[in-house]
C-alpha positions as CSV (number, residue, x, y, z in Angstrom):
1,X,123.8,104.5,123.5
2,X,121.7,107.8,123.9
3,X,123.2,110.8,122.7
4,X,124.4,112.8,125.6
5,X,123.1,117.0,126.0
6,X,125.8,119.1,126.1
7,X,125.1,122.5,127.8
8,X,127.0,125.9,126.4
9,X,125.4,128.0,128.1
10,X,123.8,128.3,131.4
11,X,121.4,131.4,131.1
12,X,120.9,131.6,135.4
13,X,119.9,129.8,138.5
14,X,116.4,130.1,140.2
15,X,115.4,130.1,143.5
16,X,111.7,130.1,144.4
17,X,111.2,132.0,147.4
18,X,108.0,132.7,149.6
19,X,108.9,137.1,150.1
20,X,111.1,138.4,147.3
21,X,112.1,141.3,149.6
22,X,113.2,139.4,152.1
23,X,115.2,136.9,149.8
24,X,117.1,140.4,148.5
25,X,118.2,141.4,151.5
26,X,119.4,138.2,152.5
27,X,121.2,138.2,149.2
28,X,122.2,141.8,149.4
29,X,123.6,141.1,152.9
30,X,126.0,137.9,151.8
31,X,127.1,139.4,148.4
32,X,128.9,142.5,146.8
33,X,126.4,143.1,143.8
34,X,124.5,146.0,142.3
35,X,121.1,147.3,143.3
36,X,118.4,144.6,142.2
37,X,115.2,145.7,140.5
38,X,112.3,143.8,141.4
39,X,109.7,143.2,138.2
40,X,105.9,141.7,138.1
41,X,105.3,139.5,135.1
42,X,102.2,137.5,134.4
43,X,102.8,134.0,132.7
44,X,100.2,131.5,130.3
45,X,101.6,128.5,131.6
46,X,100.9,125.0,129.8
47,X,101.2,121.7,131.2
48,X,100.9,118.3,129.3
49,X,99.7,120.5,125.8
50,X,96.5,122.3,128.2
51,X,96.2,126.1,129.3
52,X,96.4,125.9,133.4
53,X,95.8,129.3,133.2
54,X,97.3,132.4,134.1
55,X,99.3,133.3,137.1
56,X,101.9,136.5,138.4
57,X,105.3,136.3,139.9
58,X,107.9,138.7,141.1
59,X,111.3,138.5,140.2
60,X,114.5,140.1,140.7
61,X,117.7,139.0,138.2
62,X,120.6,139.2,140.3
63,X,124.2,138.9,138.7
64,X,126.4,137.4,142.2
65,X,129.6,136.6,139.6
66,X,130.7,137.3,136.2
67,X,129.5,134.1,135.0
68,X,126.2,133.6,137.1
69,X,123.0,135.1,137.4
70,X,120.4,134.5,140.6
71,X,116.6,134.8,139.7
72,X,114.7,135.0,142.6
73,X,111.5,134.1,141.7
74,X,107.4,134.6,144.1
75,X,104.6,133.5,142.9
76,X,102.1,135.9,143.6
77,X,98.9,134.9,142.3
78,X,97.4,131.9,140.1
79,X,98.7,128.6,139.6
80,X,102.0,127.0,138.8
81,X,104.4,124.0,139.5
82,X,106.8,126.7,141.2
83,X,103.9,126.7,144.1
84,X,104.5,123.0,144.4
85,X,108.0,123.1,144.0
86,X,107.7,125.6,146.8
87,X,105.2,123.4,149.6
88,X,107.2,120.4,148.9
89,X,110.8,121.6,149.3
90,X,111.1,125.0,150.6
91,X,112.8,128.1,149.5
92,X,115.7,126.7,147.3
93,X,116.8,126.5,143.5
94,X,114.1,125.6,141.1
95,X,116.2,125.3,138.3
96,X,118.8,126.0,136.2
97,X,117.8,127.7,133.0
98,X,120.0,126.8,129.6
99,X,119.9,128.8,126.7
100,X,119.0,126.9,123.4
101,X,118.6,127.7,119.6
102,X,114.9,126.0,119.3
103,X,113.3,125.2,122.5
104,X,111.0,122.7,120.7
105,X,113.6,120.9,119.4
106,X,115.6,120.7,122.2
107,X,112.4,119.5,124.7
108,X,111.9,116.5,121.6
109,X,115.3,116.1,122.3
110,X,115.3,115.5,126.2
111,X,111.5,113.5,125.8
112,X,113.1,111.2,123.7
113,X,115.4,110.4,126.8
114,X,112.2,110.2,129.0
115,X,112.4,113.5,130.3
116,X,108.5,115.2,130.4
117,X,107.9,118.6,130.0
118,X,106.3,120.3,133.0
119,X,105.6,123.5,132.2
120,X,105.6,125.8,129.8
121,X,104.7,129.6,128.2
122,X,104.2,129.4,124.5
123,X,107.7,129.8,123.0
124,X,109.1,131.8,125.6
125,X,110.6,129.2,128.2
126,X,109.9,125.1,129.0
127,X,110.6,123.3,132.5
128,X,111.7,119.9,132.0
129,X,111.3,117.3,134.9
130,X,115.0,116.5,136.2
131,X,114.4,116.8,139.3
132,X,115.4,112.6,139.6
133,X,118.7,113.3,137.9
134,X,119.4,116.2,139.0
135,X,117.6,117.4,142.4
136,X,116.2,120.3,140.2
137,X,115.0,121.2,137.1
138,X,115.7,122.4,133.7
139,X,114.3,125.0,131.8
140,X,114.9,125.8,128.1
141,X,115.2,129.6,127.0
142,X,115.5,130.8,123.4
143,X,119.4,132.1,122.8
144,X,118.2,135.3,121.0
């Protein structure tokens, strides 16, 4: 029998949206929370061990409970699955990222089950392909 992941700790939920601003007032409307900050990032995304290239987002971290944390994430230039994820389902959650002790061991881990990594930034975070199990996908983030 395959050895089951457990997860202790769910870093936040993302939700790939089209117009970040809009998405916070939406979320600003429907919850009590503090003021978000909106930040520009530029990623070096891999897919299948190959550079795609580079590509810039905008995102804004916003804590809705004790326990969870919203990133709203727009992709605002370049290339990148969350485009696709984007044109083929619409504005909704991306993933759910999971903090880990060693990313790379943990994606050997999940490959070994048949799960392919989609995406991923040198070190810094990995997307894993559960959409088929779970409707979304994973992505793996260092725990320090």
């Amino acid at each position: 029998m395959d050895e089951k992941t457990r997860i202790n700790e769910v870093d936040h939920i993302c939700v790939i949206v089209n117009d970040i601003e809009k998405a916070i007032e939406r979320v600003s409307r429907t919850f009590q929370i503090p003021p978000i900050k909106v930040e520009e990032y530029a990623s070096t995304a891999r897919s299948q061990g190959k550079d795609i290239g580079k590509y810039k987002v905008k995102l804004a971290m916003v804590k809705i409970a004790n326990n969870v944390i919203l990133e709203l994430l727009q992709i605002t230039e370049g290339k990148s699955i969350e485009q696709d994820w984007l044109k083929k389902h619409g504005e909704t959650i991306h993933h759910m990222a999971i903090k880990v002790d060693d990313i790379d061991k943990e994606a050997s881990k999940w490959e070994t089950k048949g799960i392919r990594i989609l995406q991923e930034d040198h070190g810094k975070w990995i997307y894993l392909d559960t959409e088929n199990i779970l409707g979304m996908n994973i992505e793996l983030v260092p725990s320090a």
